[in-house]
C-alpha positions in Angstrom: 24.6 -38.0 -31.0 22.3 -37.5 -28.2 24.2 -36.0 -25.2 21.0 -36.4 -23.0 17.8 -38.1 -22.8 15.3 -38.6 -20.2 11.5 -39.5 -19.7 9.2 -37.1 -17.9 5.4 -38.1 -16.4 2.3 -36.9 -16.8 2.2 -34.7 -13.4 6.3 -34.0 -14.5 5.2 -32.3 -17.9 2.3 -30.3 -15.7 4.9 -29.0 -13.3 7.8 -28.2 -15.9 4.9 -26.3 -18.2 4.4 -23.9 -14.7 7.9 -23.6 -14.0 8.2 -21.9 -17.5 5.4 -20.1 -17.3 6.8 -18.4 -14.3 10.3 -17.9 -16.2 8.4 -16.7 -18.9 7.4 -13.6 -16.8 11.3 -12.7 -16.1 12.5 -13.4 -19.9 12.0 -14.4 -23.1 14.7 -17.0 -23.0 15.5 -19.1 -20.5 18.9 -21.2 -20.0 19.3 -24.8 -19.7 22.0 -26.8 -17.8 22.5 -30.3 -17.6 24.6 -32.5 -15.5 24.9 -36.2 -14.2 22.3 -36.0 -11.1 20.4 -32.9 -12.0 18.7 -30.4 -14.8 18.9 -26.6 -13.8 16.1 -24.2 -15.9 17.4 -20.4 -15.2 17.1 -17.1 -16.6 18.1 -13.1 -15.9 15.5 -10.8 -16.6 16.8 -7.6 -19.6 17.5 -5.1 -16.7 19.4 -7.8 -14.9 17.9 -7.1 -11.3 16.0 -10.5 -11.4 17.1 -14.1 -11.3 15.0 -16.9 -11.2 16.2 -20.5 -11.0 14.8 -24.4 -10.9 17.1 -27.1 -10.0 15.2 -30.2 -10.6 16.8 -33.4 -8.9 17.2 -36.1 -11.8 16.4 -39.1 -9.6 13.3 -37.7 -8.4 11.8 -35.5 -10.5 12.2 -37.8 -13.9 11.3 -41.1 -14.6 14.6 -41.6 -16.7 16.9 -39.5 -17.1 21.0 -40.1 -18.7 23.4 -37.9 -19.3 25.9 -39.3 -21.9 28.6 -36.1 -22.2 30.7 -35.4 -25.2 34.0 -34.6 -25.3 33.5 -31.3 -24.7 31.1 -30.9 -22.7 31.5 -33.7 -20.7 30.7 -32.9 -16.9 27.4 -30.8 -17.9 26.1 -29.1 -21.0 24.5 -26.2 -21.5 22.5 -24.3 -23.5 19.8 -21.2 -24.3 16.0 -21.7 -25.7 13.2 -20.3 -26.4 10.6 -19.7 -24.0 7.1 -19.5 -25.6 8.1 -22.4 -27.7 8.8 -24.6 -24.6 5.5 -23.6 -23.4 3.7 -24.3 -26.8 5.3 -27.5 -26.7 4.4 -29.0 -23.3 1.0 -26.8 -23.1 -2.1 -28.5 -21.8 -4.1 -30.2 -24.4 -8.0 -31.1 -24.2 -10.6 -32.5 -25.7 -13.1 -35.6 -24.8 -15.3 -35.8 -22.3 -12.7 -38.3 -19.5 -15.8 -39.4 -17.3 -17.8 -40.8 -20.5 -15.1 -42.1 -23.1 -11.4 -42.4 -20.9 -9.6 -44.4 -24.0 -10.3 -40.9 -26.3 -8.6 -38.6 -23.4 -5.9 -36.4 -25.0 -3.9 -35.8 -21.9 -0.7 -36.7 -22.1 0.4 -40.3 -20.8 4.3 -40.0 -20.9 7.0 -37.4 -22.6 10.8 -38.5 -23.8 12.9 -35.9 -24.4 16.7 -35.5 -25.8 19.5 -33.4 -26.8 21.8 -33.9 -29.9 24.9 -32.1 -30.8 28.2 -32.6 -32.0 30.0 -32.5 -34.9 28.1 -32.9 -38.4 25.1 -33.1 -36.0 22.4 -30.5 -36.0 21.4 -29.0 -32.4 18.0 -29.8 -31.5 16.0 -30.1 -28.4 14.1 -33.3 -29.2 10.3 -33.8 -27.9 8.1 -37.1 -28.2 4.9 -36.2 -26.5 2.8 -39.9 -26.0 -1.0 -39.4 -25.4 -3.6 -41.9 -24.0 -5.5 -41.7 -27.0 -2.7 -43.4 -29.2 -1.3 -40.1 -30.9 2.0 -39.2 -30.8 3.9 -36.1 -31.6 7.1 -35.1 -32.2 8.9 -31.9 -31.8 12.1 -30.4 -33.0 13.7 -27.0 -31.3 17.0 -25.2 -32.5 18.7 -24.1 -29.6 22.0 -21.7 -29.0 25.3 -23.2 -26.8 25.6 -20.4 -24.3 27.2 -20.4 -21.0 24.2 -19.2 -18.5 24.5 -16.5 -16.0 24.4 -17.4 -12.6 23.6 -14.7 -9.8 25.7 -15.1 -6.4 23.9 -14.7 -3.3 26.4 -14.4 0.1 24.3 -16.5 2.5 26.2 -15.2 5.0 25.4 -11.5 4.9 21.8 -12.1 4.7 21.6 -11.8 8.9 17.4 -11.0 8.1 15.1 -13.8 7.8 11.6 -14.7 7.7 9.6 -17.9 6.3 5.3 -17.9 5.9 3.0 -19.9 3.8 2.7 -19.3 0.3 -1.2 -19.4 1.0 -1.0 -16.6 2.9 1.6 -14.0 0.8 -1.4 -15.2 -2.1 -3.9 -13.8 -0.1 -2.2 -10.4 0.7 -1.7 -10.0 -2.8 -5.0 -10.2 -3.8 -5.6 -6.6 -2.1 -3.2 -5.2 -4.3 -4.8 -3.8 -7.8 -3.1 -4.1 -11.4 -1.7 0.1 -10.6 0.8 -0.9 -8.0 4.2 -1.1 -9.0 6.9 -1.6 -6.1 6.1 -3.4 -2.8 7.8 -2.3 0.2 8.5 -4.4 3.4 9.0 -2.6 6.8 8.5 -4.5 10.3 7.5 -2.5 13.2 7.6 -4.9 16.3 4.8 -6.2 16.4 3.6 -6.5 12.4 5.1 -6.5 9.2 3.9 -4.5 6.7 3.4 -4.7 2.9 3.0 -1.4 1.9 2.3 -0.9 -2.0 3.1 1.9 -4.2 2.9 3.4 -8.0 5.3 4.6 -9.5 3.9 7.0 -12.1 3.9 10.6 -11.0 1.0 13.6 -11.7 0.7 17.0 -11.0 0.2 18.7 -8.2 -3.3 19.8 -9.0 -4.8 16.7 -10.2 -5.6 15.4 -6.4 -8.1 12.9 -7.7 -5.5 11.2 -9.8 -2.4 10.9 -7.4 -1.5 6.6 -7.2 -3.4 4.3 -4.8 -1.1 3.8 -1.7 -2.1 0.3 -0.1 -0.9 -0.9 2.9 -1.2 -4.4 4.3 -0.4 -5.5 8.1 0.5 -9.2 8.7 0.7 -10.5 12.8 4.5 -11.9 13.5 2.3 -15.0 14.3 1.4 -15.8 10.9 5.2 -16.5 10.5 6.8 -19.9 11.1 10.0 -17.9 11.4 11.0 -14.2 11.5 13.7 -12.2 12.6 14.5 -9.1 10.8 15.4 -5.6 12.1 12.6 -2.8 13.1 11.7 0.0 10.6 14.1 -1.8 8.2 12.5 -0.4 4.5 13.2 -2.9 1.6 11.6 -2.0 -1.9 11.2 -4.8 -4.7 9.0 -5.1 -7.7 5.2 -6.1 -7.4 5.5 -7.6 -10.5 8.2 -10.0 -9.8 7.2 -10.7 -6.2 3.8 -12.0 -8.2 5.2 -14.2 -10.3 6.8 -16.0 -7.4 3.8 -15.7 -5.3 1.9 -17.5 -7.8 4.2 -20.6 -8.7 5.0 -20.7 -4.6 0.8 -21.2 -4.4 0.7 -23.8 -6.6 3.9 -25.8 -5.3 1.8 -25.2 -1.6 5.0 -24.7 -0.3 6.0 -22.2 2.5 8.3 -19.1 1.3 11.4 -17.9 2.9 13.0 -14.8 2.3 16.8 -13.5 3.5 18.5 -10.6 2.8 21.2 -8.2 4.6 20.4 -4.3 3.8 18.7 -2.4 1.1 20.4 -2.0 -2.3 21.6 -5.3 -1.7 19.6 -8.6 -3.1 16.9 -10.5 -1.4 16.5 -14.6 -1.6 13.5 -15.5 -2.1 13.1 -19.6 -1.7 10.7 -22.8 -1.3 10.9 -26.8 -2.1 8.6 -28.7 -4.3 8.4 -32.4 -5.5 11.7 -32.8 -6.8 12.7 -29.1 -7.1 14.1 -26.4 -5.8 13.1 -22.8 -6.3 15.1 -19.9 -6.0 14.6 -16.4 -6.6 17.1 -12.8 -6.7 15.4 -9.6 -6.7 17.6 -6.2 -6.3 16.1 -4.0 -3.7 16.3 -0.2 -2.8 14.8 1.1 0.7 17.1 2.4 4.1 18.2 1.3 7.3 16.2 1.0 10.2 17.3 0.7 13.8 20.0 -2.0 14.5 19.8 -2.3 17.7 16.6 -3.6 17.8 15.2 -6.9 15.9 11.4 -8.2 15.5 11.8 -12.5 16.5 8.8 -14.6 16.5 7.0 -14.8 20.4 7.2 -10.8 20.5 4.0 -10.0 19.6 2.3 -10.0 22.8 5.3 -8.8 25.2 6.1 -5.6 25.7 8.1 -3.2 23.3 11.7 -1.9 25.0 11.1 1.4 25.8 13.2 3.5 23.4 16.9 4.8 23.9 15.6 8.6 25.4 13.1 6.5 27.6 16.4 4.5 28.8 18.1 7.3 29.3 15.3 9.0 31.3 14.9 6.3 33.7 18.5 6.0 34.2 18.8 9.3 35.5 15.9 8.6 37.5 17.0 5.8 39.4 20.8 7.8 39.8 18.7 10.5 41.5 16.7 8.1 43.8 20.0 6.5 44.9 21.5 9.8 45.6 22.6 10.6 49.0 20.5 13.2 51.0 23.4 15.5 52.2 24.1 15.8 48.3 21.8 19.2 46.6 19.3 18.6 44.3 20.2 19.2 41.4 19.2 22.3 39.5 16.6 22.3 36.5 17.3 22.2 33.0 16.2 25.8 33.0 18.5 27.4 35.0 21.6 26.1 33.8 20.7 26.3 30.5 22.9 29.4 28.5 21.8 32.5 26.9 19.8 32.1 24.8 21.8 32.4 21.2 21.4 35.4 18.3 18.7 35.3 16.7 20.2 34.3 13.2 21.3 30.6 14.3 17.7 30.5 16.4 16.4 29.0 12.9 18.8 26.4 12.5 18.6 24.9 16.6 14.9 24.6 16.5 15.1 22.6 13.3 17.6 20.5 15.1 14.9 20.3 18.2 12.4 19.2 16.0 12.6 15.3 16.7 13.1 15.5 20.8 10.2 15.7 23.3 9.1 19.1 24.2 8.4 18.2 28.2 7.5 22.5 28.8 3.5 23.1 28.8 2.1 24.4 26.1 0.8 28.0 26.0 -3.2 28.0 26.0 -4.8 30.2 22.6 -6.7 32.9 24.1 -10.1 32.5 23.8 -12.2 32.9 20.4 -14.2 35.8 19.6 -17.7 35.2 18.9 -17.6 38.1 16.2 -14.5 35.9 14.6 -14.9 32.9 14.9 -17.7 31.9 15.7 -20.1 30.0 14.1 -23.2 30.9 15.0 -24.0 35.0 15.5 -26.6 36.3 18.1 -29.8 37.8 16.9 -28.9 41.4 17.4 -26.3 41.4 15.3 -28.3 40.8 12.3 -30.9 43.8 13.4 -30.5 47.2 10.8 -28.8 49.5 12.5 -31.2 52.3 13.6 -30.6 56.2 15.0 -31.5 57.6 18.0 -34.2 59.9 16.4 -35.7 56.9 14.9 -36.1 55.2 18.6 -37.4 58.7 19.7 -40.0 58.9 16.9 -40.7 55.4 17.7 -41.8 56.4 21.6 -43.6 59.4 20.2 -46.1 57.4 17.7 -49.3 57.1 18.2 -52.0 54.6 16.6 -54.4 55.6 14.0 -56.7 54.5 11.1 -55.2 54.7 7.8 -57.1 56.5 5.2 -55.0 55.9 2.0 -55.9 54.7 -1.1 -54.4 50.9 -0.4 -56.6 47.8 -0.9 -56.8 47.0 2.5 -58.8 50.1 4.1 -59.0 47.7 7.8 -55.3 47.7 8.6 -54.0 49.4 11.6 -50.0 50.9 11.3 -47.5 52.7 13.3 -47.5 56.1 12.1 -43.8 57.7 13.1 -43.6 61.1 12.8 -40.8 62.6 10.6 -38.6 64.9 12.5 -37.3 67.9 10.4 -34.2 70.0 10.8 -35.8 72.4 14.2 -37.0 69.0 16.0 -40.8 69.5 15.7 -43.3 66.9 15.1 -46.0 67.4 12.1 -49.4 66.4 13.1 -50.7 64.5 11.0 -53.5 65.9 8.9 -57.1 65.3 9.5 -59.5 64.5 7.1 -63.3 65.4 7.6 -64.6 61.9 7.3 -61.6 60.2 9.8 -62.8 59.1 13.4 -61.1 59.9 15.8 -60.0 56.4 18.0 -62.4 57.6 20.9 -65.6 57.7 18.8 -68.5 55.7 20.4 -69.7 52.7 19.1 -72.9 54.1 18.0 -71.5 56.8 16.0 -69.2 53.9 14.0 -72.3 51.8 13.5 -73.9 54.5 11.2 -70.6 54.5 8.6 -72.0 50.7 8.0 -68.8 49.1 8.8 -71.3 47.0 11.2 -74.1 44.6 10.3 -77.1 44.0 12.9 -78.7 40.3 11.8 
């Protein structure tokens, strides 16, 4: 006894084939619930913090469709299959060239499919697959009666919203590599930011092998609706968020996401032909500030100042407005108290650390050049010499040298060594040295001089 039966389309058996391919990311198995005026495809991922869901509108999406009932399942049946098969079943077949032979195309032309159970009947899931070049095939898939899971999503409490083309969330994730494991979502007035992170860990001294952190900044223009709170952190998987990125790009559809706080689920959600498309991912993250919201339009005014600014100016304008007979008042300074012991000192600076320091900072005193500097002067790098040596130096006098070294020519500095009582040796004179006043004449006959 068939309890169902309808007839899907060519462009039909393309778009159920990507809807479970995208299920087929979440599970293995995916769940199946008919009723009178609609066919619901849904399935909850093994750590249960992901729940996709098709609703495909009978009238619209199929070319036939009939739901008999038992009498036990008589308002809607349900059941559990297998994933991969489905896709086996309905994948895309080719072969042929279409432009040159169009009657020998294996596409398929139409696809009937039906349900039986019921007592003495066995439970298949029935598929006739008709192609344009005459074959057909049939196929025969056991199946499991199972009530599916539904996840509940309080439309209500999800007070954050924003809606952007699936074009352009395909684009961002293009920047994000095959490493990145969680996404997280933080606006900051003017931008929303996609920030991705890894979640595999290494030791502190392997620098070069810490996790890429990527970080994406889309314009509040780029979305057709926003209104979420500022520095509101919500965490979600990059690998679920990319299955529904990529069937959202191919339905060309625009995206729309609600949710309330972190910990708590996020919606994601977009129409196609004839079906809608839901998705619930389980976040993590923190609160932001509630009292302030980024709406579309707010990209170009100005940001609110912040709640010290407010109070700041407030007091400002109360001191303006004041009458002159009243004092002025007294600075913070001066009616500040003692300071406190010195063991709770610690503890109040740590709870100073987020306010604005208005006192001037203290100026470094100024670098030494010995210290810190970068370049040295020249006469630091000179040997270190004695005062007898600059004395010997004023005392030397220039003279020929008469050693046995190569170069006989050579004129040197002769210091005189200073002993222990302070005199000078003279040097000692050899009977064939000159002294320096010797005239010329005298030199020429030692042949140091040629005459051409």
């Amino acid at each position: 006894m068939a309890i169902l039966n309808f007839t899907l389309s060519e462009d039909a058996v393309t778009a159920l084939r990507e809807v479970l391919t995208c299920l087929n990311k979440f599970s293995d198995e995916v769940s199946l619930e008919a009723k009178k005026d609609q066919l619901v495809l849904s399935t909850l991922n093994s750590a249960k913090s992901a729940y996709a869901c098709f609703t495909f509108t009978a009238s619209r999406f199929c070319s036939r469709y009939q739901f008999e009932g038992s009498a036990q399942y008589r308002e809607k049946f349900y059941c559990t299959l297998y994933t991969r098969a489905l896709i086996n079943i309905f994948r895309s077949r080719g072969g042929g060239d279409p432009t040159r032979d169009r009657e020998r195309e294996t596409s398929i032309d139409r696809c009937d499919v039906a349900i039986q159970d019921g007592p003495g009947v066995k439970s298949r899931f029935i598929v006739k697959l008709f192609f344009r070049n005459g074959i057909t095939s049939e196929h025969r898939l056991s199946f499991e009666v199972a009530v599916p899971v539904r996840a509940t999503f309080d439309r209500n409490e999800a007070v954050h919203h924003w809606k952007i083309p699936s074009r352009t969330l395909r684009q961002l994730m293009e920047h994000f590599g095959s490493g990145i494991d969680f996404l997280e979502v933080v606006s900051d007035g003017e931008h929303v930011n996609f920030v991705g992170t890894a979640e595999r860990t290494t030791n502190g001294d392997e620098v070069l092998k810490k996790p890429l952190h990527t970080s994406i900044a889309i314009e509040v223009d780029e979305f057709e609706d926003i209104e979420v709170e500022e520095n509101l952190r919500i965490v979600i998987s990059v690998k679920d968020f990319r299955a529904i990125i990529q069937h959202a790009g191919i339905a060309g559809t625009h995206l729309s996401a609600k949710y309330s706080a972190p910990a708590r689920p996020i919606q994601f959600a977009y129409q196609g032909d004839g079906i809608n498309c839901e998705f619930l991912l389980m976040t993590v993250g923190e609160r932001g500030n509630p009292g302030q919201k980024t709406k579309k339009g707010r990209a170009g005014s100005k940001a609110p100042p912040r709640p010290q600014q407010q109070l700041e100016a407030a007091a400002g304008s109360r001191r303006q407005s004041a009458a002159p007979s009243e004092p002025p008042e007294q600075p913070a300074a001066q009616i500040m108290p003692p300071p406190p012991p010195a063991a709770s000192a610690a503890r109040i600076g740590a709870a100073r650390t987020s306010l604005f320091d208005l006192r001037p900072s203290q100026r470094p005193p100024p670098a030494s050049i010995r210290s810190e500097g970068l370049f040295v002067d020249d006469d630091q790098w000179e040997p270190v010499r004695d005062e007898e040596d600059e004395e010997a130096e004023e005392d030397a006098r220039l003279e020929w040298d008469h050693s046995n070294q190569p170069n006989q020519s050579i004129m040197h500095l002769d210091r005189g060594a200073t002993h222990q009582n302070g005199e000078i040796d003279p040097a000692p004179e050899s009977s064939a040295g000159l002294a320096p006043t010797q005239p010329l004449d005298d030199v020429r006959r030692l042949g140091l001089f040629y005459r051409e």
